[in-house]
N, C-alpha and C positions, 0 to 999 in steps of 0.2 A: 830724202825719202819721206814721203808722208807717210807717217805714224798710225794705222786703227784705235780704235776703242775697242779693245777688246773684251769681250761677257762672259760669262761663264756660264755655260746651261746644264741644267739638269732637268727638268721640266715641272719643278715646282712652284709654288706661286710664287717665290720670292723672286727666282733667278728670271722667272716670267716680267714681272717688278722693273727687277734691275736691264733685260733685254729693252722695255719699253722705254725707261730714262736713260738709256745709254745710247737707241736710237732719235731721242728728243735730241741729246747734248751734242749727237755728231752731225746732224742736220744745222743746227746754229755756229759749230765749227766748222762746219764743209769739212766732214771728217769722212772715209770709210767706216764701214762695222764689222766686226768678226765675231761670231759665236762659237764657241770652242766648248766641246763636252770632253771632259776627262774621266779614264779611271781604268784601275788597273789589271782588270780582267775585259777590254774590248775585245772582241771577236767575233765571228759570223755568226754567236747564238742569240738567244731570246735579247739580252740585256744591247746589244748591241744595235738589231733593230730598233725597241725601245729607244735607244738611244740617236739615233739617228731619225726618226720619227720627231723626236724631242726639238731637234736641231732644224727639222726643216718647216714645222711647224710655226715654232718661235720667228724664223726669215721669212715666210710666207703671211704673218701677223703684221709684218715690218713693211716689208714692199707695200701691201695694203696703206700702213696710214702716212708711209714717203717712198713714191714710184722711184723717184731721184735718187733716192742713198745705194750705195752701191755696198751688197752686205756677201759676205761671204760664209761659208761653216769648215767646221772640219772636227772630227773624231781622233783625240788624241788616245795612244793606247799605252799610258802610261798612269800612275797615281794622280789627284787630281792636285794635290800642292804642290810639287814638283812639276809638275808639269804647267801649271798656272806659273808661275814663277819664273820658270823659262820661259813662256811667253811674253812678260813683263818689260826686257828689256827693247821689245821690236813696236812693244805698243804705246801709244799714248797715255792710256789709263788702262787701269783694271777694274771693272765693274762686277761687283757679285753681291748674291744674295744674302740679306740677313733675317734669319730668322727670329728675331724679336729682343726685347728687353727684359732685363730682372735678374735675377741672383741665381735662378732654373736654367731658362735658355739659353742664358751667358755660354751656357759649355757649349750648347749646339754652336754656335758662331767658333770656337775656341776650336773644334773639329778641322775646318778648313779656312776659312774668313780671317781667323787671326793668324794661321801661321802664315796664311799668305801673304797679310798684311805690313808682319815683321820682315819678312824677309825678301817684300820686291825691291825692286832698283824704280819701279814707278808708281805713282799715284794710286792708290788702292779706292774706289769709293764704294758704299756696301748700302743694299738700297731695301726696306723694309717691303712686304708685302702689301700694304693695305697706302703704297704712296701711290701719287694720283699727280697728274700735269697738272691739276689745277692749283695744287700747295704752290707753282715756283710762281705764282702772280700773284694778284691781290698787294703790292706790293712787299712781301716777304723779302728778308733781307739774307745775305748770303754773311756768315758768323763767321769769322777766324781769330785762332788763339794767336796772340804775340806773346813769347817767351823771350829773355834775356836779350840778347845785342842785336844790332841790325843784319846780322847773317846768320842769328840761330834759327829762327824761323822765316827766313828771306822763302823759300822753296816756299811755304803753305799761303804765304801774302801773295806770291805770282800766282799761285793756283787763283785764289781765292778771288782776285782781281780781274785775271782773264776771263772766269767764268762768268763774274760781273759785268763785263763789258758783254761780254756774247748776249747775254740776257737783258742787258737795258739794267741792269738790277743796281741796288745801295748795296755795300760793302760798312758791316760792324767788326771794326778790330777792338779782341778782348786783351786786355793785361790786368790780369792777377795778380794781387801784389799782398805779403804777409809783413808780419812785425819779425823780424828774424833776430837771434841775439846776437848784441851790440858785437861781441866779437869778430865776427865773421866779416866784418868788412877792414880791409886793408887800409891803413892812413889814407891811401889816395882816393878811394871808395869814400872814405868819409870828407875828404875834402869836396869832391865830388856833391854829397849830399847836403853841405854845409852852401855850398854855391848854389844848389838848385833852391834851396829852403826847407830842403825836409824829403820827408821820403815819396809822398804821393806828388809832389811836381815833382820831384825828380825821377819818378815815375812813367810822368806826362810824358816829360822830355825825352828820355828812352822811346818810348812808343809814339813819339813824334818822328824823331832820328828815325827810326825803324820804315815809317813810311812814308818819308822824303822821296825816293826817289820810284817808289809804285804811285802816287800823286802826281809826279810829275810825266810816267809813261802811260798811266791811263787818267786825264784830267779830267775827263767828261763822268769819272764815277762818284759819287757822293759818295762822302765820309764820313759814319761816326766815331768818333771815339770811346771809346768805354775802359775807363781804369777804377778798379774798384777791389777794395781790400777782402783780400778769402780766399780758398783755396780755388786752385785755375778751373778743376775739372768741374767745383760745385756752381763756380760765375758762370762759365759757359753752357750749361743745363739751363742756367738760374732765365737766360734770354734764349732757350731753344724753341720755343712757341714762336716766334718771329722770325725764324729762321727757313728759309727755304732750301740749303743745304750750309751744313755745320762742316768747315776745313781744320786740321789740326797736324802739326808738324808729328813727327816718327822720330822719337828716339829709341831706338833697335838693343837689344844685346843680350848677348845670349847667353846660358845659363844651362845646367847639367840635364836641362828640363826640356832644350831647345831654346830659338828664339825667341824672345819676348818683348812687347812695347812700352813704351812708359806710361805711367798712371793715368795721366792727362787720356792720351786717346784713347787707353782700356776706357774709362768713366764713358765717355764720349760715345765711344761705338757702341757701349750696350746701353745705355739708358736713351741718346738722343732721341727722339719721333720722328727726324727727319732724316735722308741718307745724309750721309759721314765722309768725307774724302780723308785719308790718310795719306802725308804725303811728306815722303823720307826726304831727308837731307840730301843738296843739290852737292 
């Protein structure tokens, strides 16, 4: 079964944003589209309308700038993270609006954007208002974080890759790497470090390991490397200006507060300038 991209509308600039990069991404994937308005008082009155207006506007934007894509809508009448979420597992991605960066807005994103982002089964990508088709050329590079072993972040490298390949585009994998105390590594861990030379090749080498076998399924992508010592979330900002879209694994878990992500993609989705793919453990 092929999978949608599916968007989230409300008919704000953002998810306006996110509808336009979500019909660029599905047109280079030969994907369908699906717009979905959620929330939890739908029915025959004003807001519903509105809402449905919202929905057919956004599709009728779409058909205009690709005849070809086959987009669909629909008026979910239920809360909008839940019901995003249950959408999640039939769709390819989840694409939704973010409204902006910094220590203020953080909560608007925290509203919907982040719980849904905790808690999908699929790709979350969250797409600023003021992004534009023309950030993903110029050669802009597509950013992803490499965390720990070859299968912690195995899920954000395939994203990251595929989307590179669809785009013609360079792929930069980051790994972060700190001075940890000395305890914390097991005999084996230090025999380990003792054979690499030290901690930043053996660094290398992990994040070598790691994209062995996405090198060898998409050859035609150029590779950089980036390992460099600091904390993951502040490296990955540190090259977001060169970034045409920044991928980051999802480590999930929850807490008496709800779901929650790990710090890496918190930093990430609210500070980057560029949209964000979030994308959970395979």
């Amino acid at each position: 079964m092929t999978r949608p991209i599916t968007v989230g509308v409300d008919g704000s600039p953002e998810s306006l944003a996110a509808v336009a990069w979500a019909g660029r991404e599905a047109v280079r994937r030969e994907l369908p589209l699906r717009l979905v308005h959620a929330w939890e008082t739908a029915d025959s009155g004003e807001h519903d309308a509105k809402a449905r207006d919202a929905l057919r506007e956004a599709a009728s934007g779409l058909t205009e700038r690709h005849p070809q894509l086959p987009v669909t809508t629909d008026l979910l009448d239920a809360a909008p993270v839940p019901s995003l979420v249950a959408e999640a597992p039939t769709a390819e991605m989840l694409v939704l609006g973010s409204r902006g960066h910094g220590a203020i807005v953080g909560f608007l994103l925290g509203s919907v954007g982040q719980q849904v982002t905790a808690e999908s089964g699929r790709p979350v990508v969250l797409v600023r208002a003021d992004d534009r088709a023309e950030h993903e050329a110029a050669g802009r590079e597509i950013v992803v974080g490499q965390q720990g072993g070859p299968d912690d972040t195995g899920a954000a490298l395939g994203f990251a890759f595929e989307t590179a390949a669809a785009r013609g585009a360079a792929v930069r994998v980051v790994r972060a790497w700190s001075l940890p105390a000395l305890y914390s590594f097991s005999p084996a861990s230090l025999k380990l470090l003792d054979e690499a030379g030290g901690l930043e090749p053996y660094e290398k080498k992990a994040l070598d390991e790691a994209l062995r076998p996405w090198r060898e399924r998409y050859p035609d992508v150029p590779v950089t490397e980036h390992v460099e010592i600091g904390s993951a979330g502040e490296v990955l900002l540190s090259v977001a200006a060169r970034a045409q879209l920044m991928v980051v694994g999802r480590r999930a878990h929850r807490s008496a507060v709800g779901s929650r992500i790990g710090s890496v993609a918190h930093a990430v989705m609210h500070h980057a300038p560029c949209p964000v793919a979030v994308v959970p453990p395979s």
